[in-house]
Biotite code that builds the C-alpha atoms (Angstrom):
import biotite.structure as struc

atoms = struc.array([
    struc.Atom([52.480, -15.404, 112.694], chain_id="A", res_id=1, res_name="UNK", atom_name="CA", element="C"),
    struc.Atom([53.513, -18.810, 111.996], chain_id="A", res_id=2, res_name="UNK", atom_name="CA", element="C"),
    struc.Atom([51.465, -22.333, 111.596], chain_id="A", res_id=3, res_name="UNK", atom_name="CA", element="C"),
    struc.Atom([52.094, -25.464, 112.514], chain_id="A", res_id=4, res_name="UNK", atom_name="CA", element="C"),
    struc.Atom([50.002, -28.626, 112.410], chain_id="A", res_id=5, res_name="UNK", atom_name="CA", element="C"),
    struc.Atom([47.849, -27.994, 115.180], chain_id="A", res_id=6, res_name="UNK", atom_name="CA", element="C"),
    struc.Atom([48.611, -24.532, 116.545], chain_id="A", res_id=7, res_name="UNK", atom_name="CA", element="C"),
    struc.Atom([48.840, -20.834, 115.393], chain_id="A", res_id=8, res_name="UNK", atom_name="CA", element="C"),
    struc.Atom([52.010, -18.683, 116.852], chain_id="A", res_id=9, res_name="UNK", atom_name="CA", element="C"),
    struc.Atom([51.210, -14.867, 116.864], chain_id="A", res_id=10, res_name="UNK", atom_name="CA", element="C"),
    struc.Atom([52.812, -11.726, 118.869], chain_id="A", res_id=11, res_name="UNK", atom_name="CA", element="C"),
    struc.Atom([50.720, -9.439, 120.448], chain_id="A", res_id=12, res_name="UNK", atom_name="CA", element="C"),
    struc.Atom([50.160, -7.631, 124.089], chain_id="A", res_id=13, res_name="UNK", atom_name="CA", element="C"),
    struc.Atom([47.944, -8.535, 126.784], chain_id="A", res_id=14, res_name="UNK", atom_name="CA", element="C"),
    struc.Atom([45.576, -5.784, 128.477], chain_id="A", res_id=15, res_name="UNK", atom_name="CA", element="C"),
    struc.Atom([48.490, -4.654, 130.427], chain_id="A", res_id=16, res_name="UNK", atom_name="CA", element="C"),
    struc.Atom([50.617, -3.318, 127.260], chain_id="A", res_id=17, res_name="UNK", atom_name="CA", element="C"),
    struc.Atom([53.071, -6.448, 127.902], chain_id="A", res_id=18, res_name="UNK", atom_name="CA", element="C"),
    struc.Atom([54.781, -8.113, 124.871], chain_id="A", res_id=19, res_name="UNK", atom_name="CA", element="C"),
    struc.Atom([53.703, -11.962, 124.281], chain_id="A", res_id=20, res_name="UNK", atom_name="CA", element="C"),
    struc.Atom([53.818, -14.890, 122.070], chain_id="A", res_id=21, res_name="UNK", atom_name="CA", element="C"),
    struc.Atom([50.339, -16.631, 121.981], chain_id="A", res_id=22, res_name="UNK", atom_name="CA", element="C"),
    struc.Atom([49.421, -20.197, 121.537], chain_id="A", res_id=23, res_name="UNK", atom_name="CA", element="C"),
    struc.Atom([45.849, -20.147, 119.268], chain_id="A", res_id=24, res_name="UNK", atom_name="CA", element="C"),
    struc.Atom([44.308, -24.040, 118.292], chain_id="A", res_id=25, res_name="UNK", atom_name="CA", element="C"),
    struc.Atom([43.753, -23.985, 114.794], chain_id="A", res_id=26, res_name="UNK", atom_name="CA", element="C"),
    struc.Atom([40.213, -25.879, 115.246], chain_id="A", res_id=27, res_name="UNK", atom_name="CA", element="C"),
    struc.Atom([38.584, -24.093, 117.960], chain_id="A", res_id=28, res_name="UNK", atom_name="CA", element="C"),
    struc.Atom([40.291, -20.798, 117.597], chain_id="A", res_id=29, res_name="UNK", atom_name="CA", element="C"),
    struc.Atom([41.207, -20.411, 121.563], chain_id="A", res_id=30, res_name="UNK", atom_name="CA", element="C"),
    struc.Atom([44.127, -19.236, 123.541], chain_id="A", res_id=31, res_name="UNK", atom_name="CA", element="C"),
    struc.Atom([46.221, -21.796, 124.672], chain_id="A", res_id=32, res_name="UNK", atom_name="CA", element="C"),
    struc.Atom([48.976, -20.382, 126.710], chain_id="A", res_id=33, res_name="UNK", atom_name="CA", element="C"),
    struc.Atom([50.527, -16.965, 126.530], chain_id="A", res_id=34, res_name="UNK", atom_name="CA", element="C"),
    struc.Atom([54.465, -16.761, 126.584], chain_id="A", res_id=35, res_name="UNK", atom_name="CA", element="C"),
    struc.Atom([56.003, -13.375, 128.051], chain_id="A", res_id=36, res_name="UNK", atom_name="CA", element="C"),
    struc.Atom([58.914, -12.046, 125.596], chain_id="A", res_id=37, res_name="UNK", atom_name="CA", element="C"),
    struc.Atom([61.299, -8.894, 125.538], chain_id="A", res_id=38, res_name="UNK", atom_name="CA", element="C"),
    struc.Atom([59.929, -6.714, 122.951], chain_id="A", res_id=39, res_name="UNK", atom_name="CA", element="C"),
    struc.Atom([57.147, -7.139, 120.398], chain_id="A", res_id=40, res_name="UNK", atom_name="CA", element="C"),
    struc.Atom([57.953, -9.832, 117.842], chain_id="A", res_id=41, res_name="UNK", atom_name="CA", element="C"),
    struc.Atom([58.591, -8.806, 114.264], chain_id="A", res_id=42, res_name="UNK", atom_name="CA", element="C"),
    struc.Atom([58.045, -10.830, 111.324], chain_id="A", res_id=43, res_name="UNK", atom_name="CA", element="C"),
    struc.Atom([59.674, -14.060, 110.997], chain_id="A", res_id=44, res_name="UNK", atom_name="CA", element="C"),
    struc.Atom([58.708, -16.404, 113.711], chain_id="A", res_id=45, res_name="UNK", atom_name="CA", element="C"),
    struc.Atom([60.704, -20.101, 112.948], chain_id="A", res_id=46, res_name="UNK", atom_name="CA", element="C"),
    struc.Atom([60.674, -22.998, 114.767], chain_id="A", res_id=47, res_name="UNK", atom_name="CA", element="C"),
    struc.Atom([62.833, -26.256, 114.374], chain_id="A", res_id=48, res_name="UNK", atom_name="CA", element="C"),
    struc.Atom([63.599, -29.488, 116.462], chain_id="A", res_id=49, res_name="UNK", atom_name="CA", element="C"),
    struc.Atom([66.534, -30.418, 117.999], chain_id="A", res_id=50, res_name="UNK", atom_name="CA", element="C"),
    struc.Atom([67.200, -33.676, 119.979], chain_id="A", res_id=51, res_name="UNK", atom_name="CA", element="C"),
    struc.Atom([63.735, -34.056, 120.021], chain_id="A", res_id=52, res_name="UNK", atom_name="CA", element="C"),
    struc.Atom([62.617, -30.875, 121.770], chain_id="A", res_id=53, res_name="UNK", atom_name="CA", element="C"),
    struc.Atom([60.531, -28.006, 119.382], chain_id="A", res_id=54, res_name="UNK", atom_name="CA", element="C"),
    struc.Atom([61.863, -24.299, 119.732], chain_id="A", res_id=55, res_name="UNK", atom_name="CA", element="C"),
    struc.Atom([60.765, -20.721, 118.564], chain_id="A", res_id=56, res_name="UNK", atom_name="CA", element="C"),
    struc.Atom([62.958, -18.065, 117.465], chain_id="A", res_id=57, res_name="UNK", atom_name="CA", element="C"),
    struc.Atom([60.959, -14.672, 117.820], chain_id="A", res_id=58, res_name="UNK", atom_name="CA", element="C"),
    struc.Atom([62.983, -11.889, 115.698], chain_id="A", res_id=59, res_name="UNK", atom_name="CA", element="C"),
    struc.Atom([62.368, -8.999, 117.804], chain_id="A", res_id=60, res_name="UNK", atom_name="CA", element="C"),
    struc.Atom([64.091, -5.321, 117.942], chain_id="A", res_id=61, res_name="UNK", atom_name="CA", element="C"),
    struc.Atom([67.576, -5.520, 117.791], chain_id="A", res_id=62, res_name="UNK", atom_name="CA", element="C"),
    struc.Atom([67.757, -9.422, 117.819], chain_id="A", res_id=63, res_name="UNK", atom_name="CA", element="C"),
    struc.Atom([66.071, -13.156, 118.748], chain_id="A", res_id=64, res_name="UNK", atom_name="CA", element="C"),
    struc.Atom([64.530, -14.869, 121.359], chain_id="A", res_id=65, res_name="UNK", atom_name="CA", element="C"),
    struc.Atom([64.934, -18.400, 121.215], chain_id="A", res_id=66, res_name="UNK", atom_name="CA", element="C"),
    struc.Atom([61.838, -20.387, 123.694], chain_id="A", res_id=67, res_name="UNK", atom_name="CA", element="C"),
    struc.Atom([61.559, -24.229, 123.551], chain_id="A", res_id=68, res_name="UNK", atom_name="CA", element="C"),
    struc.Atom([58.493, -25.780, 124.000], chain_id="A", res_id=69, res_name="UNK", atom_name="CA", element="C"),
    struc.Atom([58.060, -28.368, 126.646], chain_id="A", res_id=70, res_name="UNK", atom_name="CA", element="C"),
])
């Protein structure tokens, strides 16, 4: 998992068995969008900024995923 000021990042699986990265609001406690990765993340979720743009870097099996937020 990982916090920021307004949202909470977490890996899971949908009903189907697929690997995601959720969006949760911190206030309400509700999904806000559901991100499709390669494998299960592990733990270590980081995000940074770069020329003004937010990423995630999902450690999963074997490697990372890298997702910017839009």
């Amino acid at each position: 998992m990982m916090v920021t000021s307004t949202l909470l990042f977490a890996t899971g699986q949908t009903d189907d068995n697929r690997p995601h990265l959720f969006a949760i609001d911190k206030k309400t406690g509700k999904r806000l969008g559901a991100v499709p990765t390669p494998a299960m993340g592990q733990y270590g979720l980081m995000t940074y900024m770069h020329e003004g743009r937010q990423y995630v870097i999902l450690p999963v099996n074997g490697g990372y995923t890298a997702m910017a937020l839009s």
